[in-house]
Each structure stands twice: as structure tokens, then as C-alpha cells.
C-alpha positions as CSV (number, residue, x, y, z in Angstrom):
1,X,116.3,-34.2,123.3
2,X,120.2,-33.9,123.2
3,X,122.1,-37.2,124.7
4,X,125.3,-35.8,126.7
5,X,126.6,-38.8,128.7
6,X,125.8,-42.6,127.9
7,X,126.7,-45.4,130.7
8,X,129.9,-47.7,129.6
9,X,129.0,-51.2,130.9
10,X,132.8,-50.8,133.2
11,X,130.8,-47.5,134.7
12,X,127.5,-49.7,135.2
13,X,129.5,-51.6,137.3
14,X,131.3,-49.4,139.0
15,X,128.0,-47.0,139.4
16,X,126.7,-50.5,141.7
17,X,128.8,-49.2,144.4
18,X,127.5,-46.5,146.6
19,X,128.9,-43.1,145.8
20,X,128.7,-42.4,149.7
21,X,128.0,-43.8,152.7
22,X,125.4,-46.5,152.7
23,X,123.3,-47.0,155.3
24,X,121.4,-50.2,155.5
25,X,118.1,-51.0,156.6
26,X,114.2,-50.0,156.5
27,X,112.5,-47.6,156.1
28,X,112.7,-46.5,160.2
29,X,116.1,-47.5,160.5
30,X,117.4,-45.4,158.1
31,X,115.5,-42.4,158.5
32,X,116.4,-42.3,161.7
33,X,120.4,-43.0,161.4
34,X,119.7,-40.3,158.3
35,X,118.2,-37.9,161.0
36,X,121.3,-37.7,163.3
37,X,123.6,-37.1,160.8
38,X,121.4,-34.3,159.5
39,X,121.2,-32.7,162.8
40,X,125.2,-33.2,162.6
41,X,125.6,-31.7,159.1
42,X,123.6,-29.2,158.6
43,X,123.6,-29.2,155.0
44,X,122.7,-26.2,152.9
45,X,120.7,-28.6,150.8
46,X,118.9,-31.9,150.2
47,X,119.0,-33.3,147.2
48,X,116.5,-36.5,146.8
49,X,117.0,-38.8,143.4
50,X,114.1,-42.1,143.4
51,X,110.6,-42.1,144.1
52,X,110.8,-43.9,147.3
53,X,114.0,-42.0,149.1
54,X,111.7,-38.7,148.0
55,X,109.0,-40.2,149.5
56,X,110.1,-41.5,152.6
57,X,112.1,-38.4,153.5
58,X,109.3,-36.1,152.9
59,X,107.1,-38.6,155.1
60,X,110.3,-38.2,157.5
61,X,109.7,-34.5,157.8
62,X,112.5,-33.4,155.3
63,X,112.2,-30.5,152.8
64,X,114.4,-31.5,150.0
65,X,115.6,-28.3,148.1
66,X,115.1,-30.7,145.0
67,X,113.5,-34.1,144.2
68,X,114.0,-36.0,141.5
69,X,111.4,-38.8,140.4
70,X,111.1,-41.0,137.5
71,X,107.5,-42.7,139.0
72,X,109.3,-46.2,138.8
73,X,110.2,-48.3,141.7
74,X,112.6,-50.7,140.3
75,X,112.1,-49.8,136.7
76,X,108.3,-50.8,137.1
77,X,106.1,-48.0,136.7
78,X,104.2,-46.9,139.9
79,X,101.0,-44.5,141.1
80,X,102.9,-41.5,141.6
81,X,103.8,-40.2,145.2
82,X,101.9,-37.3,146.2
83,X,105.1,-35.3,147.2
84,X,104.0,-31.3,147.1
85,X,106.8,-28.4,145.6
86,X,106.8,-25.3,145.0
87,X,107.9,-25.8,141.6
88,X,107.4,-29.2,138.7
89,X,110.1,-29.6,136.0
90,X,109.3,-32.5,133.7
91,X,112.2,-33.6,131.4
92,X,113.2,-36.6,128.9
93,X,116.1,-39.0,130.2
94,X,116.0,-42.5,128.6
95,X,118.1,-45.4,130.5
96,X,121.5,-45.2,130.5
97,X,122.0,-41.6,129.2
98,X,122.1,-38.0,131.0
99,X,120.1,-35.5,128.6
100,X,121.3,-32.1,128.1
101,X,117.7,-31.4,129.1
102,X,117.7,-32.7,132.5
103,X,121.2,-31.6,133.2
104,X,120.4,-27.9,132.7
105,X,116.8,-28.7,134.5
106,X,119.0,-30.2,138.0
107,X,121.4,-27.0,137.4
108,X,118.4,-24.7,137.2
109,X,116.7,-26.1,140.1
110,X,119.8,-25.7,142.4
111,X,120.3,-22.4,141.4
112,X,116.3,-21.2,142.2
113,X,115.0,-20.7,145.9
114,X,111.9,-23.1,145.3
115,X,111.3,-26.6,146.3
116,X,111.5,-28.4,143.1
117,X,110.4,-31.5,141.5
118,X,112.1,-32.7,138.0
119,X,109.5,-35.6,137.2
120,X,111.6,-37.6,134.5
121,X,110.1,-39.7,131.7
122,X,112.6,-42.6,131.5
123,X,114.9,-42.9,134.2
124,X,116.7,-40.5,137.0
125,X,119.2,-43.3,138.2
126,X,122.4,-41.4,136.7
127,X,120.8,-37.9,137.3
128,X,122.5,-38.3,140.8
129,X,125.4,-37.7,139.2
130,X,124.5,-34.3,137.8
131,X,123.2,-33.2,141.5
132,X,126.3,-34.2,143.3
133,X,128.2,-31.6,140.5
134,X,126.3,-28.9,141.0
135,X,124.7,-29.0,144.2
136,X,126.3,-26.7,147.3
137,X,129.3,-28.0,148.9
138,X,128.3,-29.9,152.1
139,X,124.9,-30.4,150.7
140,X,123.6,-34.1,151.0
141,X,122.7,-35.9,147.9
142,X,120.6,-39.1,149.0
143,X,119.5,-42.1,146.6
144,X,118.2,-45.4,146.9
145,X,120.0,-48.7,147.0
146,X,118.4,-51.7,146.1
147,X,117.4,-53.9,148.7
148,X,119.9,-52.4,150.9
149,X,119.2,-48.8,152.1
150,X,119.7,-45.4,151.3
151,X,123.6,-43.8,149.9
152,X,124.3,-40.7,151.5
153,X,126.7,-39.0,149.8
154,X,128.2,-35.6,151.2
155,X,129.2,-32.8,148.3
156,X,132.8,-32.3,148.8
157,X,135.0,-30.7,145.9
158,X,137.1,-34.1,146.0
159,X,133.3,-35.9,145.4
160,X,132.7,-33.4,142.4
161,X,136.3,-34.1,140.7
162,X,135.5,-37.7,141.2
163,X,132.2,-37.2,139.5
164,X,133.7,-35.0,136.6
165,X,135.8,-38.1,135.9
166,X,133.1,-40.3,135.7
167,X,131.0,-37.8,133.3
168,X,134.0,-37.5,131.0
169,X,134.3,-41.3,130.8
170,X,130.7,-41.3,130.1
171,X,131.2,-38.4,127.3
172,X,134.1,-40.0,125.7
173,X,132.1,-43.4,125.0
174,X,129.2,-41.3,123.0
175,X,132.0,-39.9,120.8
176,X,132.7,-43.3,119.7
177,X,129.2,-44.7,119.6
């Protein structure tokens, strides 16, 4: 397992802000505002990162193209979801990092025509970040916010620059680890 990207504590503070647009509420709420700007969108792809934004949008009748599960609701470990793909990746990313591993695992599950799963051991937080790079433009990357909603955050090439940034800043601080 290769380390690529570790979290500064300035990025784990700035990474508390949604990347896109939050929308607040339950369960119902959101899945329902989510619905109408689907049917607005029309994204090429859905990309899910947490157990329970997987989970509720499958339960929601959404396909994500990928989901991306770590089996840990807020860092406690849980009964895994029952969410059925096409295809299971399982991948090493400890807290805090990106692994080169689960970078080239996101990549290769964008790039394939199967559902996919990555099941991470550690934590998929940050592997939002890796989606949003790689993912289609004007795909939809969705992840969970803490007591708040869901982040909705719409693939545009200004959102992957602003992403690059962030990994660079992230690559940088292992240099001088």
C-alpha cells in the first residue's frame, strides 16, 4: 500500500465545507430535492462516496455507476448494506490519506461499464476527491454531510482544477512528512 495524498490539518478544515451544493434534511427530503435535480441534469454518472448516501440512493431507485463504502457510519463500524453491483473492488485507505491503490481502483471503475463497488478498509471520506477528478464532466458526485444532508457536487472542469489544487496541497505535505 503506497500513501499518495495525506490531509493537512488547514485542508481538514477546509474539506468541512461542502464541495457542492448541500442539501439539508432527511432521508425523504433530500432524496426527493436530489430527484428533481437529477431529472434536471441528466448526469452521465453517479458517483456515491459513504455507506448511507449509497444506501439511501439505491433504496431511492438510483443506479450509481460507482459506490464507494467504507462499512462505517460515523467512523463506527456497521453491518454492511446489502447494495448489489456488477462488480466489488476492495482496497486499503487508512484515515487521512488517499492510497495509490484506491486512486487507480476509483479511475478503473469509472473507466469500466459495470456498476461498481470499491469496499474500503479504513476510510473513503477523501476518496470523493479522487471521483470528482476523474469522473465524466456533468456527472454528480454525492456524499454525506454530518447531521446535515447530502453535498451534491456537479463535475465541472473548474470543480476538477479546484480539486487538483487541493491534491497537490495534500501531495506537498507527504514530501515533508
Amino acid at each position: 500500500m503506497t500513501i499518495k495524498y495525506f490531509l493537512t490539518p488547514q485542508l481538514r478544515l477546509k474539506l468541512k465545507q461542502p464541495l457542492g451544493k448541500l442539501i439539508r434534511g432527511s432521508f425523504e427530503q433530500t432524496m426527493k430535492t436530489f430527484k428533481e435535480s437529477i431529472k434536471e441534469e441528466k448526469p452521465p454518472a453517479i458517483i456515491s462516496v459513504g455507506d448511507v448516501v449509497s444506501k439511501n440512493l439505491t433504496e431511492s431507485n438510483f443506479s450509481p455507476k460507482l459506490l464507494i463504502v467504507d462499512n462505517k457510519v460515523m467512523r463506527k463500524e456497521i453491518e454492511p448494506f446489502q447494495l448489489e453491483t456488477e462488480k466489488t473492488i476492495y482496497t486499503e485507505n487508512p484515515p487521512g490519506t488517499i492510497t495509490n491503490e484506491a486512486a487507480e481502483a476509483i479511475k478503473e471503475a469509472i473507466k469500466t461499464n459495470k456498476q461498481t463497488k470499491i469496499v474500503v478498509n479504513g476510510e473513503e471520506d477523501l476518496l470523493a476527491l479522487i471521483a470528482i477528478l476523474h469522473a465524466p464532466e456533468n456527472s454528480i458526485v454525492v456524499y454525506g454531510q454530518p447531521h446535515e444532508g447530502i453535498v451534491v457536487v456537479k463535475v465541472t472542469q473548474e470543480k476538477k482544477e479546484e480539486i487538483a489544487t487541493i491534491l497537490k496541497t495534500m501531495e506537498k505535505f507527504r514530501k515533508t512528512k
